[in-house]
C-alpha positions in Angstrom: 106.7 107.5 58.3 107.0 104.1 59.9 109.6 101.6 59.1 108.5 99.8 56.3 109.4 95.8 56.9 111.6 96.2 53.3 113.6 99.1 55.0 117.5 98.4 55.9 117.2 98.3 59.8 114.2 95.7 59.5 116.3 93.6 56.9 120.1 93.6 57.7 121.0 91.2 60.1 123.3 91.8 62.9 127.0 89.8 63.4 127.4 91.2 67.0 124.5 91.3 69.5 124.2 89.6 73.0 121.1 89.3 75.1 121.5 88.5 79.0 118.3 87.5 81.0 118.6 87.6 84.9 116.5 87.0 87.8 116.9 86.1 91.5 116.4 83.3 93.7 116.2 83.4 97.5 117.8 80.3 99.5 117.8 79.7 102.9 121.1 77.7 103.1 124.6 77.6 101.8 124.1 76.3 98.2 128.2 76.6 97.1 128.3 72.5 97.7 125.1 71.8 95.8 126.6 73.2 92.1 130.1 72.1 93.1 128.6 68.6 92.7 126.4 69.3 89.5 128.5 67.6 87.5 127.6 69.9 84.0 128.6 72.9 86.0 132.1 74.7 86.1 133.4 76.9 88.8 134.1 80.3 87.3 137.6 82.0 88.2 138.7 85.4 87.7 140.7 84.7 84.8 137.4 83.4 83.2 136.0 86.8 83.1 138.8 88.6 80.5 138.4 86.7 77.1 140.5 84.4 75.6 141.5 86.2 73.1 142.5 89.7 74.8 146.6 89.9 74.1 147.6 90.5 77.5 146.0 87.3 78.4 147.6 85.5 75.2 151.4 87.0 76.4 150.9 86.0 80.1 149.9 82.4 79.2 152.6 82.3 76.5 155.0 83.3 79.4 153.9 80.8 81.5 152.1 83.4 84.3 149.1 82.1 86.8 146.1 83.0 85.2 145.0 83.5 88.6 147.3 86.0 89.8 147.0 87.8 86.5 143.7 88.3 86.3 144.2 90.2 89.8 146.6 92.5 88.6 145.1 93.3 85.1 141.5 93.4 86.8 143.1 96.0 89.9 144.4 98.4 87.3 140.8 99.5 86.1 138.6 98.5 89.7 139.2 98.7 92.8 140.1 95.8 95.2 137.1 95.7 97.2 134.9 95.7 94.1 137.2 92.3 92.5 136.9 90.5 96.1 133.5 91.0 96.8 133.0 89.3 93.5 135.9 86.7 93.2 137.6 86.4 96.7 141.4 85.4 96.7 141.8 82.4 98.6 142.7 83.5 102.1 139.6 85.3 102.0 137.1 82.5 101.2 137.8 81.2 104.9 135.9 84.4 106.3 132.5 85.5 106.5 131.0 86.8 104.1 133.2 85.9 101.3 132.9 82.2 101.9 129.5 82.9 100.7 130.1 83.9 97.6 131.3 81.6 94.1 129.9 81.9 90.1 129.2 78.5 88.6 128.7 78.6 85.0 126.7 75.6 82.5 127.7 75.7 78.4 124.7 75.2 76.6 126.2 76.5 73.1 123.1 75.2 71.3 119.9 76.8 69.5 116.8 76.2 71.1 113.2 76.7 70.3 111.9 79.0 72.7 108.1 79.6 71.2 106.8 79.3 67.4 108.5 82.6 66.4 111.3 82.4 68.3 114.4 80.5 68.0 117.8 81.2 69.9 121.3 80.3 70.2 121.5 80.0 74.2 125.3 80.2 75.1 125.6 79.3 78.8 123.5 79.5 82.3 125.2 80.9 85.4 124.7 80.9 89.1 126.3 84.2 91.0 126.1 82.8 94.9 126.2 85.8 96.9 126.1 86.6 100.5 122.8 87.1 102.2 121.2 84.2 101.1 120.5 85.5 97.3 121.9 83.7 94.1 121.7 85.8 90.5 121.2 83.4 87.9 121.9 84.6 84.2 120.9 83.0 80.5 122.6 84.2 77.9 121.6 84.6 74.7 123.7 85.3 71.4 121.7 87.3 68.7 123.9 87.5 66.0 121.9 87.0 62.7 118.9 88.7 63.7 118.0 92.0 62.7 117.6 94.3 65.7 113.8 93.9 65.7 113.7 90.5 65.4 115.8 91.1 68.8 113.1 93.4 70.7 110.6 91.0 69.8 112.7 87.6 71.1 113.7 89.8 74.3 110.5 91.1 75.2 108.9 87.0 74.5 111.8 85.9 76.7 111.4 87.9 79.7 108.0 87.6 80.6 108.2 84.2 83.1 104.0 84.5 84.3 103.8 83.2 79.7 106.1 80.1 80.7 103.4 78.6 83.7 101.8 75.6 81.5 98.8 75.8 83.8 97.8 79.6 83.3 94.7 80.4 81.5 96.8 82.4 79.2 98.6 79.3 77.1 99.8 81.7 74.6 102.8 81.9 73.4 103.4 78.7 74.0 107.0 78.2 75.2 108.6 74.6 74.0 110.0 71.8 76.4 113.2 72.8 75.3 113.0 76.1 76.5 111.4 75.5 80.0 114.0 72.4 80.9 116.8 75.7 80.6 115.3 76.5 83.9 116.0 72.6 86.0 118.6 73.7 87.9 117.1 76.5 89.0 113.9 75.3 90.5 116.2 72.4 91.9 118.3 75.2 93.2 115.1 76.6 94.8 113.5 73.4 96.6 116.6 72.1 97.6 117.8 75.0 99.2 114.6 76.8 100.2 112.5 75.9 103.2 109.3 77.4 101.9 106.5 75.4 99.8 108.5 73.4 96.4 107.3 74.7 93.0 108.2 73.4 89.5 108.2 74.3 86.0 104.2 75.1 85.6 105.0 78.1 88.7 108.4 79.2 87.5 107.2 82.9 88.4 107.1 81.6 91.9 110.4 80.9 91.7 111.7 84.3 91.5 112.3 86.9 93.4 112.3 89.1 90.7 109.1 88.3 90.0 106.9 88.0 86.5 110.1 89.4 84.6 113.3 88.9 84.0 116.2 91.6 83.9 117.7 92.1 80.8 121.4 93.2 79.7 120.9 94.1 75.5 124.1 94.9 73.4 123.7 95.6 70.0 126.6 96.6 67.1 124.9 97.9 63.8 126.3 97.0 60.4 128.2 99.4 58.4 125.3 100.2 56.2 122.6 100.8 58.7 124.9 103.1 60.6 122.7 105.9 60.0 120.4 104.5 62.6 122.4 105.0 65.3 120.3 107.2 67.0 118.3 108.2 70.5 115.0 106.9 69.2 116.2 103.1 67.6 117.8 102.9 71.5 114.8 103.9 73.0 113.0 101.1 71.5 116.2 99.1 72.2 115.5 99.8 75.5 112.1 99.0 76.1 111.4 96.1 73.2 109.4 98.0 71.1 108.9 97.7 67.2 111.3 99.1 65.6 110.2 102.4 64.2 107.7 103.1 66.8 109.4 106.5 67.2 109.2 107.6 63.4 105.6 107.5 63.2 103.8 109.8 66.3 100.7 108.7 65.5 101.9 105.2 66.7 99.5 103.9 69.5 103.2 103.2 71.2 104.5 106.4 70.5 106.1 107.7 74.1 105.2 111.0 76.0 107.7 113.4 74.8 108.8 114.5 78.6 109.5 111.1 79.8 111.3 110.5 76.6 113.4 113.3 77.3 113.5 112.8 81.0 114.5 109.1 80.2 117.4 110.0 77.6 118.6 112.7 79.4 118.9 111.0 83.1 118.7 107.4 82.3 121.6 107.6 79.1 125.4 106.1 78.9 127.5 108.1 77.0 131.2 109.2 76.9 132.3 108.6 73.1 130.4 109.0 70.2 130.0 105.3 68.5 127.9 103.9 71.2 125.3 104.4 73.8 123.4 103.2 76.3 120.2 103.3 78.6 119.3 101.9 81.8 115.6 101.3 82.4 115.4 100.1 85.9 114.9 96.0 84.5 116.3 96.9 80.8 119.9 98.0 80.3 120.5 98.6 76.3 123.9 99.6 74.6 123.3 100.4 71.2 126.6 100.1 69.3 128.0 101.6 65.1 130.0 99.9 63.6 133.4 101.7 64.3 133.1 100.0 67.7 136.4 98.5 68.3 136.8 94.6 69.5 137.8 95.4 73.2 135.6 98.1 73.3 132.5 95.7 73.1 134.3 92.8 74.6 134.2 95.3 77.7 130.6 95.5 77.9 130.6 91.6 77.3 132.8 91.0 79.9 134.0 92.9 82.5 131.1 95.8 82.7 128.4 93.3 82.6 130.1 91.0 85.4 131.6 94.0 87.4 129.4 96.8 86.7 125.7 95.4 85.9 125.8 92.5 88.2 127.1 94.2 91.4 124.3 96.8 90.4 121.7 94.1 90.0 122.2 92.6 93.2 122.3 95.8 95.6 119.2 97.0 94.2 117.6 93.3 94.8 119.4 93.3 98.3 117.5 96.5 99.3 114.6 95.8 97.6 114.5 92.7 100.0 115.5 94.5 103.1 112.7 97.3 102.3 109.8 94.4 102.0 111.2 92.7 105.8 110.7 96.3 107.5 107.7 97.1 105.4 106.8 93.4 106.9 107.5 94.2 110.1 110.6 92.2 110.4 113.1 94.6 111.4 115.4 93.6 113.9 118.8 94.6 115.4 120.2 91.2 113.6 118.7 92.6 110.1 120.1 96.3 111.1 123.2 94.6 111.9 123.5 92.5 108.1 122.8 95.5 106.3 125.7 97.8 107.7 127.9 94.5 107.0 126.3 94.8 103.1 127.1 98.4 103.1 130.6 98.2 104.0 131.3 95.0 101.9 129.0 95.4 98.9 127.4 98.7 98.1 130.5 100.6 96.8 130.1 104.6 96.0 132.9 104.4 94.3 134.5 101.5 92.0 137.0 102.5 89.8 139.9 104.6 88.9 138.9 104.9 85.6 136.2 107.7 84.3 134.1 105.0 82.3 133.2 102.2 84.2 132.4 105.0 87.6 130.0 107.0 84.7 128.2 103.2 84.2 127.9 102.8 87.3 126.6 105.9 88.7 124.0 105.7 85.3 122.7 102.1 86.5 122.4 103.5 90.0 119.9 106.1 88.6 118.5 102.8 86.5 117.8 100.6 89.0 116.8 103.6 91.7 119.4 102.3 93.7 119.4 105.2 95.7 115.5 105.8 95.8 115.7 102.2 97.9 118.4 103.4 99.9 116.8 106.1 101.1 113.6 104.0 101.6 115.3 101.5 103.9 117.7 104.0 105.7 114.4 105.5 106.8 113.0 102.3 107.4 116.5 101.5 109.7 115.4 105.1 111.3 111.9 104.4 112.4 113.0 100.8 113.7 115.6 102.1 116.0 113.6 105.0 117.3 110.6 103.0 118.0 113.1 100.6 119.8 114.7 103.2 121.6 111.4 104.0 122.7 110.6 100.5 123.9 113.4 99.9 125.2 112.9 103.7 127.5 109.6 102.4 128.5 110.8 99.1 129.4 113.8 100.9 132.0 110.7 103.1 133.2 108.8 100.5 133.9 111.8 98.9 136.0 112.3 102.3 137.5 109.2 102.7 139.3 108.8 99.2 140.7 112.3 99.9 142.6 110.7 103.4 143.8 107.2 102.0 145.1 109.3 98.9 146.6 111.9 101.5 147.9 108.9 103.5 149.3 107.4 101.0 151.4 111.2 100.5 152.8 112.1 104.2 153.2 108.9 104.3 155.2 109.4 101.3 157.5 113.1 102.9 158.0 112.0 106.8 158.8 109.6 106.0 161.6 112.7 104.3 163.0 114.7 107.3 162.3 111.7 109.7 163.9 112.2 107.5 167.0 116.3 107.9 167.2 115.8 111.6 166.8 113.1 111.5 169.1 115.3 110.1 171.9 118.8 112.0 170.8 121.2 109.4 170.4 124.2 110.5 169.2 125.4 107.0 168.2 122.5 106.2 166.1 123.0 110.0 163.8 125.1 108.1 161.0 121.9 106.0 160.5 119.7 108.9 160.7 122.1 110.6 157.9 121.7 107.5 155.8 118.2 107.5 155.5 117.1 111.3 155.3 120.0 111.0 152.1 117.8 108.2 150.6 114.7 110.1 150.9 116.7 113.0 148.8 117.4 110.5 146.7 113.6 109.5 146.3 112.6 112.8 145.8 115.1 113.6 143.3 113.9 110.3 141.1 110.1 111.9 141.5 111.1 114.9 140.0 113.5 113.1 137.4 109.9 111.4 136.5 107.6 114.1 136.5 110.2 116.7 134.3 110.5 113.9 131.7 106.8 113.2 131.2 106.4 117.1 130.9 109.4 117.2 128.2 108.0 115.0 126.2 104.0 116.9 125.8 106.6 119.3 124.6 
């Protein structure tokens, strides 16, 4: 049977739920100065990322400590340092390339806004993640708390779809409020002012993006006490990909999935290493379904630290590749672009990020989520065919050199040997050296001929 709309999960409200809606937006220029001068934006430190209210924070501020240096240690004892620095540089290594690219500017919104007719939320705050290679990761987040959990599939899956918000489409429905599309200012003014390409504005915001007609979203969800009993695969399926809740009680359902790539999905997609909560990661959906035995640090973990260590540095590899993938599908591969990515490689795209089993387990999950490594492979062969066909070029080029020497060194070789026929001709023993000379650059001719005419054979091989 479906879920009736009187049922518990349809009715009881949830006191701990979190929505985060991210997208991408190219620049062509250093835009670190631009939001240091926004004067409703705030530079986010490392401190900023554990929560004020974590204890060892609390003690090392009661102590007097630098927040700063604190941060570093508490942060280095769960990831490692390359992970923390190509996210929050220390000092000394903003003045080098290419973490003097990179800074997290953050805007408190702390208000409810009217997003359509159905829809109201409690927006929290807007960030801008300034990364190298010319990307920034903008972020909205959203606090659900007091909405039952499918009120929150339906206000996620209204949210994310950007081609709804363009005034001027021929769809007008739904039809997102003022409110709701002015979130988005410093954004597009992020976009023109730092983009070279044509200027759009709120009625194009899908233009804006290189993530395209959707956002990405980051769901975590913490069920009451007495609604514990659906803490299950199929309510974080739907979690997962904003369905109605109940979809999966009732097979007759239009929406009702293909058992296989259910399966498939929960059995290769899923986040699990204790028992009171789970997750999934759907290449643009990441869900983490939560019972109530969840512990505070245990969810302010997924609030804080996982989402801004884990997800994010996730997020932005698979849109890195994605982006180097289109330039050689493009045909815009070039030693320069070879050259970036081994720098993002080395600097970004850690294997490895933690001592700790947990956060690795996430991160290898939201690999397999985001087909991180499908992309990798896809632009390592990309990388593959460039520098062959380059090779190639470049072999062509040196052949081409090659034999203009030999015909110009063929029309001097035979100006010099009749010379050389002559001083053999009349025997004189001074001029032998000469004659030497020159029968060893005709060897020397004759050996490039052959050098010529083996190669072209070895490669109809």
């Amino acid at each position: 049977m479906n879920n009736s709309p009187n049922q518990p999960i349809n009715t009881t409200a949830l006191s701990n739920s979190v929505s985060v809606f991210s997208g991408i937006v190219e620049i062509e220029k250093s835009c670190i100065k631009l939001l240091q001068n926004e004067p409703n934006l705030k530079e986010v430190k490392l401190e900023d990322i554990i929560p004020d209210n974590d204890p060892d924070k609390i003690a090392a501020e009661e102590d007097g400590r630098d927040l700063s240096s604190f941060a570093r240690e508490n942060m280095c004892t769960m990831y490692y340092d390359g992970l923390i620095n190509s996210r929050y540089p220390s000092e000394s290594q903003k003045k080098i390339s290419p973490y003097n690219k990179i800074a997290h500017f953050r805007k408190t919104i702390n208000r409810k806004i009217k997003c359509t007719n159905d829809v109201i939320v409690n927006v929290v705050e807007i960030d801008f993640r300034v990364m190298s290679n010319e990307m920034v990761l903008f972020s909205i987040k959203v606090d659900n708390s007091g909405l039952t959990l499918n009120q929150i599939t339906f206000q996620n899956v209204t949210i994310r779809s950007v081609n709804n918000y363009n005034k001027n489409g021929a769809d007008k429905k739904p039809s997102y409020s003022d409110e709701w599309i002015e979130l988005f200012a410093d954004v597009i003014k992020l976009r023109n002012e730092c983009c070279k390409i044509k200027k759009c504005d709120e009625a194009n915001l899908s233009h804006t993006l290189f993530t395209g007609n959707k956002l990405y979203n980051y769901v975590i969800a913490q069920l009451p006490a007495e609604i514990d009993s659906e803490y299950n695969d199929d309510r974080l399926y739907e979690l997962a990909n904003e369905m109605r809740i109940g979809t999966l009680n009732d097979k007759e359902d239009p929406y009702y999935p293909n058992e296989e790539y259910k399966k498939y999905l929960l059995e290769t997609h899923s986040i699990a290493s204790f028992n009171n909560w789970k997750g999934l990661a759907i290449n643009d959906t990441t869900a983490i379904l939560m019972k109530s035995t969840v512990k505070p640090h245990q969810y302010n973990s997924w609030l804080y630290s996982y989402l801004e260590f884990i997800y994010f540095n996730a997020f932005y590899i698979n849109a890195y590749l994605m982006k180097m993938n289109h330039k050689y599908q493009s045909r815009e591969g070039n030693a320069d672009l070879e050259k970036e990515y081994l720098e993002f490689d080395r600097t970004f795209n850690f294997h490895n990020i933690s001592y700790r089993f947990q956060p690795q387990l996430i991160y290898e999950r939201l690999r397999i989520g985001m087909e991180i490594n499908d992309e990798l492979i896809q632009l390592k062969e990309k990388i593959q065919q460039y520098s062959e066909k380059h090779e190639r070029e470049n072999e062509k080029r040196i052949n081409i050199v090659l034999s203009t020497l030999t015909v110009l060194s063929v029309f001097s070789l035979a100006n010099d040997l009749s010379s050389y026929i002559d001083t053999f001709k009349s025997c004189e023993i001074s001029n032998y050296s000469n004659l030497i000379g020159g029968l060893f650059a005709f060897g020397i001719l004759i050996a490039i001929i052959i050098y010529f005419i083996c190669n072209k054979i070895n490669k109809k091989k």
